[in-house]
Structures are given as C-alpha cells and as structure tokens.
N, C-alpha and C positions, 0 to 999 in steps of 0.2 A: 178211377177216372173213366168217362167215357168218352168215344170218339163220335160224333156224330155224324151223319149222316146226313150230307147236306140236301140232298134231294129230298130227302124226307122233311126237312127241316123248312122248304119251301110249298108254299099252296098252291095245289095240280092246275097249271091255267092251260086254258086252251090258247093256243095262238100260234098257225100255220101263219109261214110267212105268205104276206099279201101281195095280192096281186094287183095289177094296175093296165089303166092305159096309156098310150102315149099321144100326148099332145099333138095338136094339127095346127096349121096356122089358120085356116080354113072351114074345116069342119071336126068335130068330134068322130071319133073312132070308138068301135064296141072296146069292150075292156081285151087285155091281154096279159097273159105272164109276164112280171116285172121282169128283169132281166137281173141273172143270178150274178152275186159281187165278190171280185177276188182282183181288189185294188190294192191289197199290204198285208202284213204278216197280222196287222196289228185290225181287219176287219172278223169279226167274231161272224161267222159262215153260218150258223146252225139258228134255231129260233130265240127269239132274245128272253123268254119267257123266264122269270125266277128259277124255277125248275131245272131248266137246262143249263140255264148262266152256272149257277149252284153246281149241278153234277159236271163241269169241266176243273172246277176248283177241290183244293183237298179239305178234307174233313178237320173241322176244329176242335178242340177239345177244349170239356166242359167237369169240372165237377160238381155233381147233381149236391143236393140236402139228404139224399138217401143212400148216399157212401160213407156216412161218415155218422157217429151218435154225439151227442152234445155229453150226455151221461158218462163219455170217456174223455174228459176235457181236465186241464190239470190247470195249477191257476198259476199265474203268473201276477202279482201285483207290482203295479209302478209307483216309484213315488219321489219325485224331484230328480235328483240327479243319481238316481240307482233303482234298484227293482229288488225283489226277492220271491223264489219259487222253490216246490221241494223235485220238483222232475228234474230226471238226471239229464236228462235230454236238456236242459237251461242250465249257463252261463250269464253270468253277471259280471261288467269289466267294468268299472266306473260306471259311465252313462251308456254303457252300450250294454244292451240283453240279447243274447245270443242265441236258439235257437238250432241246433243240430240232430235233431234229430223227429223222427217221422210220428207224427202224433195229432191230436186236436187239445188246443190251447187255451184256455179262458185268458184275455187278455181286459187289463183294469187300472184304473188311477191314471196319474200326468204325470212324462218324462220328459226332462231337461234333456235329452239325448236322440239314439236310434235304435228300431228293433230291428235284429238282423234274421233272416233266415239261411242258416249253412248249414243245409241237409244234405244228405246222399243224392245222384242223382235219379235214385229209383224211388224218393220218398214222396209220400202226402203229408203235405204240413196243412193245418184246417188252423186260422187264426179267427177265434170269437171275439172279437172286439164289444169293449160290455159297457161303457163310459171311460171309452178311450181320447186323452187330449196330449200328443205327442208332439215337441215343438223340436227340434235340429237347426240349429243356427250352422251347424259345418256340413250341411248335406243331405241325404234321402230318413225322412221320419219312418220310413216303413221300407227296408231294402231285402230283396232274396236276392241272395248271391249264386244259388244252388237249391235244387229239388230238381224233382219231379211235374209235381201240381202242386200251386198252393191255392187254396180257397181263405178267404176274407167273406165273414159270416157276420151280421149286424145286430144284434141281440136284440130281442123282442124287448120296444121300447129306448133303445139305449141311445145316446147320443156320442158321436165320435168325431175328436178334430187330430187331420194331423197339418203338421206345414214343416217348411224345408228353408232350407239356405236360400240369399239374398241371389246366389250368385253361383256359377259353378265354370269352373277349368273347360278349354275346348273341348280337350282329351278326355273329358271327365267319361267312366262307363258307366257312371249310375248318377242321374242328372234329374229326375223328377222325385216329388215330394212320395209316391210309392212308385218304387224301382222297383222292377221285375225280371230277371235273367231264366224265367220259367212262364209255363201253363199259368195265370192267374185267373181264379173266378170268382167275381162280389156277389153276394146272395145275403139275403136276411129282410128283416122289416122295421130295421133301425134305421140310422139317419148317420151317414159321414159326413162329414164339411172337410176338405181336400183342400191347399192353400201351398198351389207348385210358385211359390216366389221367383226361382231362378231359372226354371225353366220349363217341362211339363207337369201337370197336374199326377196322374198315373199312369202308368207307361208299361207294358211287358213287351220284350225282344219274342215272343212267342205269340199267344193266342192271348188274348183280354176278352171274356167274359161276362156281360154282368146281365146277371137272370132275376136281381129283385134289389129292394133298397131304394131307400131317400138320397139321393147323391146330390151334393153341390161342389163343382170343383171349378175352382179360376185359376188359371195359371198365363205364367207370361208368356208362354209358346201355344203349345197341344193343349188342349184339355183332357183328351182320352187317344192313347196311341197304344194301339195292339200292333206289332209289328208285321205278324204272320195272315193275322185274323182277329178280326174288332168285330164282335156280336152281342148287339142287344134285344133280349129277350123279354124283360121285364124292367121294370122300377120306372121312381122319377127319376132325372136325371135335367138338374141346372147347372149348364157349361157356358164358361167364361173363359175364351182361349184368346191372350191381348193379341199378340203378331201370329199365332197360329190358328190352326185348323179345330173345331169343335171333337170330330169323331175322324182320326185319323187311324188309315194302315198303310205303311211304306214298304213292302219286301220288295226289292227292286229284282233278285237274283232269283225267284222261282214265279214262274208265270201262272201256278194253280196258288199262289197267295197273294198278300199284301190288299184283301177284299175286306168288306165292310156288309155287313145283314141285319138289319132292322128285322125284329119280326114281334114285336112289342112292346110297351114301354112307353112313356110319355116325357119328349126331351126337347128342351129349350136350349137353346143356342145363337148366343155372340161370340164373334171371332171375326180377330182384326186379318183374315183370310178367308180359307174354306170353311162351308159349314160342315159341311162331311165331304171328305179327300180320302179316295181308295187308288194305292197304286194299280190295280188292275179292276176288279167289279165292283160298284153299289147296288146291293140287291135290298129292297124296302117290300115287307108282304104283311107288312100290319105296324100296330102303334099309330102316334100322335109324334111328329115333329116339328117345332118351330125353328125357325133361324133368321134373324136380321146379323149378314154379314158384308164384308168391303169387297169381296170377289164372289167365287163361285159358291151357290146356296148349297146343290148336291151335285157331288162329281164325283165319276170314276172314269179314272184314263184310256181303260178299254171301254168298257159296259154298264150305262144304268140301267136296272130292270124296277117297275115297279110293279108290283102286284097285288096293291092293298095299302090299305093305311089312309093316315092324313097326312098330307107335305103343306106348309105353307110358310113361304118365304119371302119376309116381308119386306127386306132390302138385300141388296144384291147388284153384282154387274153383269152376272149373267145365272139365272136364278138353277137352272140343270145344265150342264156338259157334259157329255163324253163322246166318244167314238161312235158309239152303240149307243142307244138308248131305247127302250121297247117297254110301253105304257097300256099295261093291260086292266087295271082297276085303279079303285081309290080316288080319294079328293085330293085335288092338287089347286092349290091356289098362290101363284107365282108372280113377284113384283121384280123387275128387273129394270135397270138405267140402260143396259144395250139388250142384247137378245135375251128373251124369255126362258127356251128348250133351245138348245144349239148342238146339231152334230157336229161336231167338228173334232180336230185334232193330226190328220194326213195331210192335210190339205197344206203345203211350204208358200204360197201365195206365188208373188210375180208373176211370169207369163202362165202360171199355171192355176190361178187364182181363183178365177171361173169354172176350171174342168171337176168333173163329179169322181171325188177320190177316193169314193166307196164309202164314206160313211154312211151311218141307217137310221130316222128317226123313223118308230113306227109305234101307231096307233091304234089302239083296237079298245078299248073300252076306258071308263073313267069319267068323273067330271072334273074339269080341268079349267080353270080360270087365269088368264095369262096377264100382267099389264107389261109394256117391256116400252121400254124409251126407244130402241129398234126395232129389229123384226120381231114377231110374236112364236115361229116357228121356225128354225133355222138350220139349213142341212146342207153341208159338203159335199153330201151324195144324194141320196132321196128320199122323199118322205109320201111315206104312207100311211093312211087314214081309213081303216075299218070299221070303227067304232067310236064311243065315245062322246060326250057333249063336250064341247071344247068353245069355250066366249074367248077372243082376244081382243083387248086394246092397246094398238102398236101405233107407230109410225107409218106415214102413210103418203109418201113422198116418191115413187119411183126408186129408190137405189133400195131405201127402209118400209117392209109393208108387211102385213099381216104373216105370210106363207109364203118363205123363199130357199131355193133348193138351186145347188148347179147342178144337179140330174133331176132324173124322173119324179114325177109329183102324182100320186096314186089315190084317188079318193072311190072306195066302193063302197062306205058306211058312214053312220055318225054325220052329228049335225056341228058347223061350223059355224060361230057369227061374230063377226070382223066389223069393230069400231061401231057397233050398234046396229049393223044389216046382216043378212044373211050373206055369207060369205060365198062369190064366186070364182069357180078356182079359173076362169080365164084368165083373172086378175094374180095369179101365183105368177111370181119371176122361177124361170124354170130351163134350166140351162144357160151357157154364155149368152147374156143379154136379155134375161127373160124367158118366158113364156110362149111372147108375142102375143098375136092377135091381130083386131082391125085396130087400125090407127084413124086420125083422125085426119078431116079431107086436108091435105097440103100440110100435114102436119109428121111425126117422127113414122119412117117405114113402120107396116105392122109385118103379120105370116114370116115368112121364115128371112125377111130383112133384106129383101131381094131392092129394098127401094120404090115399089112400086106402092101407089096411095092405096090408103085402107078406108074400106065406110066409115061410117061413123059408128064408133064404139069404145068401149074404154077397157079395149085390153092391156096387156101389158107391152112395154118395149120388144121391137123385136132386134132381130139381126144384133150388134155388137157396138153399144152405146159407145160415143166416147170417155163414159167413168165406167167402170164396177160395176155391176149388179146391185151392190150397198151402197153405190154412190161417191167409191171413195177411188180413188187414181186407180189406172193400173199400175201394178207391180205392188203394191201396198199388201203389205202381212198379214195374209188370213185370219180372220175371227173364229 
C-alpha cells in the first residue's frame, strides 16, 4: 500500500489571499488589505488553494497496479449457490466464499450468495473480478470484514455485476452492496455495475479509492461513501444515489478527514440529495463532473477548493456550499433555483443574520457560468474577486441580485457580467442593508443610511431595509 501525499497529489496554484477595498457611500477609496478572519473554529485562516486545503488533511491510502502481479492470482470459480478453489487461503460454506488470507485472487462465474473478505489485519487482499455477476438477497455481495488493503481490480475486458439485499436492520454494520471495514481501492479497465438495493452502492469505514474503471452504481442512499477519505483519480463513474449523496465522506470524529478529492475521472451524478457531500473538504484539481441533484451540487462543510477540472451542475438548490470556498481554475458551469456559489454555514440567522460571520468566497481565476433563481454569488462574510471570467444570471430584485455579501466585497481582477451587462460592483448588497450608494431623489436613503436623499443613481439600499438583505424578514434562518 501506499500513503499519499496529499500536497503532492494537489496542483501548485498560486493564490495569496486577496485583498480589497472598502466601500464608501460616497466615493471610491484606493484598494486596501482585506481585513484578516477569525469568526469560528470552523473559518479555515490560511489560503483556500487545493494545495494547502490538501496539506491540513491526513494522507489517504491507495493501492497502486504496481504492488501487486496478476501472475500471482489463484482462481477462485463461482457458480450458483457455492464456488470452488485450490488456495488454502479459500473457504467455501454454502453460498458464502470466504477469503482469509493475504493474496491476489482471480475471482469468476455467478453466485447465489456473498464473497467475504476475513484476513489478518496486516493483510493485502487484491480481488480480480474477471465476469463477475454476484446477487445477495440477505445482504452485502462483496463484504471485508477485516484486512488491511483490499483492492478490487476489473479485468481487461471483463464485465462485473454485483447487488445486495432489498433491505437492511438499522443496526446493521455492513449495509451496502460492497462493504468495506478496510482501505478499498477499484482499479482496472473493466466495467462493474453496482446495485446497493437497500441502501449504499459501495461503502468503506476507511479510505475508498477509485483510480480507473467503468463504474455504474445506483443505490437507494450513497452511491459512493468513503468514510475517512473518497478519492477519485480516474475511471468513468455513473452514480445514481435515490435519497443520498453521489460522492460522499462523513468522518465526523477527526477534523483532517471525512474529505472528498477529485483529481480525474469523468462522473455523472443524480442524487435525490448532495451531489458531492464532504464532512470537512471538497477539493476538485481535474476531471469532468456532472450533477443534476434536489440539494447541494458540490459541498463541503468546511472548504471547497477548486483548482481544475470541469464542474457543471445542471439542477440543484444551491449549485456549490461551504464555509470556505476558494475558485482558482477550471470550468464551472452552475444551475441553481436559490443561490449559485453560497458561503455560508456560521452564520445562526435572527438578529444576527446580516452580520459578516467570517465565511470566504474567493475568486482568482476560472471561467465560471452561474444561473441561480437567487443570488448568483453569495457570502456570509466576504467575497473576493481577483481573477477569473465569471457571467451570471440571477435575480435581480433588491433582497436577491447578482453579488451579495454581509461583509467586505473585494473586486481587484476578473471580469464580471450580471444578467447581460457588465457588472457594477456599486450595485453589490454589502454589509447589513447593502452596499448602499446614491439613491434616488425622494426615494429609499442611499451612503451610509443616514436618510439623507441620494442623486440619482442605482446603487444599492443603504442603511437597514425593513426586510433582509435577501428580502426575507428579519430573524429568518440564514441561507
């Protein structure tokens, strides 16, 4: 096995965090140092860049094609409701084929049952799936109860289906169609078809891996849950997750896991939830991803970084969340019914619903196509824009508009164009009540809401509207 090295495993971007100026009600001011953020345990301090998101988290482990030879593989054949093999390392119970010991396995034929893995906890188990069609009507088609690493290998050519039980116990510890209580890595240039009936598609309590492969997998929850760490580096990859998440990691107990890293691969995703759900980071540095889903397209609870790739997400309620979120390359093409890109997540709303609670949407390269039924860029704390071509088509109503922030709104780069013009940021809502600006003669205060008439102009609200900044009551629960 190896460990990788997540900084390496990320592409070197450049990206000092930006600086900005502050709004006037009045006149423009030369640019200045944003003002540094330490609103919560949960605002990530340092630069949002792939790179550095990556080197706060722990290393995930992979096992490569070149730890292992196919030439040492012992064969295992299935067939109906039993199997037979000459490796001492295999047990055969009825329909259940056993697996204990540390090896690389040709696995072959169709079982009425499940293949287990119960190795040592120091072992590598490599399973060749070769025209593998494995059905389990009482539970997981493909379960390790115990190793080390197991790798899942696709055989040049081959076609593999497994599928699972209807249904599974609350309680249940192995509940997807492959359970994993180890390391798992998919690799090869064959085809699986995955069919998690009762509840995820493939699952490991560890790291999930998948570096190459034809994967289709639907399930009625998850489609892909790596618990520790979910990393895809290669393959196709069609995910169909009904009430869950596409590319899911949940470690809630360690803060350098429970992350998600795209860095290849070409993967389509519906899910009657997240498209990609990371209990702490989404870091994306290459591939191709689609997603039409019912909630968030890409999220991560602390951090999204993008640093590459294709994102494009064609239904959705809010197409990217997180806390963090720091856009340094790649195409993004973003369909959203409320907010497009949304920082948020600090922010507990009522009387505090307007104040800037340090989250950070920041901007430095890309091209970025937004349509959002709300606002088109949407930040709790502040957003800044260094770089980047970025079109949106938002709402454009006073509460919902192109570029809204309860703090600082920082533009030193990049071009911006809002609902068919060129985008100007007097027009950004920008702290409690807006932006400001002039207002119109006998019309709402403009500058800093003192009530005094504003010329004519179409800045934004100033001073402290009787709704929200979005338009919606006060005291109402932050987006």
């Amino acid at each position: 096995m190896k460990r990788q090295i997540l900084a390496a495993a990320a592409i070197a971007l450049s990206g000092a965090l930006l600086v900005g100026c502050a709004a006037a009600a009045d006149e423009a001011e030369a640019p200045t140092a944003a003002a540094s953020v330490s609103a919560g345990a949960d605002v990530f301090s340092g630069d949002l860049s792939a790179e550095e998101v990556l080197a706060a988290n722990a290393d995930y482990t992979t096992v490569n094609d070149d730890e292992w030879s196919a030439a040492d593989a012992v064969d295992i054949e299935l067939s109906g409701s039993s199997a037979s093999s000459s490796a001492a390392g295999v047990g055969v119970d009825e329909s259940t084929v056993t697996i204990t010991e540390a090896g690389v396995y040709r696995v072959s034929g169709a079982l009425d049952g499940r293949l287990v893995v119960a190795a040592p906890d120091d072992a590598l188990v490599v399973l060749i799936l070769d025209g593998v069609d494995i059905d389990n009507t009482a539970g997981p088609a493909i379960e390790v109860q115990s190793a080390d690493d197991v790798a899942i290998n696709l055989a040049d050519g081959s076609e593999n289906t497994v599928s699972d039980a209807a249904s599974y116990a609350d309680d249940a510890t192995a509940n997807a169609a492959i359970d994993a209580r180890a390391d798992l890595t998919i690799s090869g240039s064959g085809s699986l078809s995955v069919h998690g009936n009762g509840n995820d598609g493939i699952s490991s309590t560890d790291d999930l891996v998948i570096l190459s492969g034809d994967l289709t997998v639907t399930a009625a929850d998850d489609a892909l849950r790596g618990k520790d760490a979910l990393v895809v580096e290669g393959g196709a990859l069609a995910l169909a997750a009904g009430s869950g998440d596409g590319l899911k990691s949940d470690q809630e107990e360690d803060e350098t896991r429970g992350y998600i890293l795209v860095t290849g691969g070409d993967i389509d995703i519906t899910a009657g939830d997240d498209g990609v759900q990371a209990q702490t980071d989404t870091v994306i540095t290459g591939g191709t991803l689609t997603a039409a889903v019912v909630d968030d397209g890409v999220k991560g609870e602390v951090t999204v970084s993008v640093g590459g790739g294709d994102i494009t997400v064609t239904e959705s309620t809010e197409a990217m969340e997180a806390v963090n979120i720091g856009i340094f390359a790649g195409v993004l093409d973003l369909t959203a019914s409320d907010d497009g890109i949304n920082a948020s997540g600090l922010n507990t709303g009522g009387a505090d619903r307007e104040t800037d609670t340090g989250e950070r949407l920041e901007i430095s390269g890309g091209t970025i196509t937004i349509v959002a039924g709300a606002d088109g860029l949407d930040s709790n704390g502040t957003i800044g824009i260094s770089g980047g071509d970025i079109v949106i088509t938002s709402a454009d109503n006073g509460g919902d508009i192109p570029v809204d922030a309860n703090g600082e709104i920082t533009v030193t780069g990049g071009t911006v164009t809002a609902n068919g013009a060129e985008w100007d940021p007097a027009t950004a809502q920008q702290g409690p009540g807006g932006m400001g600006g002039a207002g119109a003669p006998g019309g709402m205060p403009g500058g800093d809401g003192s009530g005094a008439p504003g010329g004519p102009g179409a800045g934004g609200f100033g001073g402290t509207p009787p709704e929200g900044a979005d338009g919606m009551a006060p005291g109402a629960p932050a987006q």
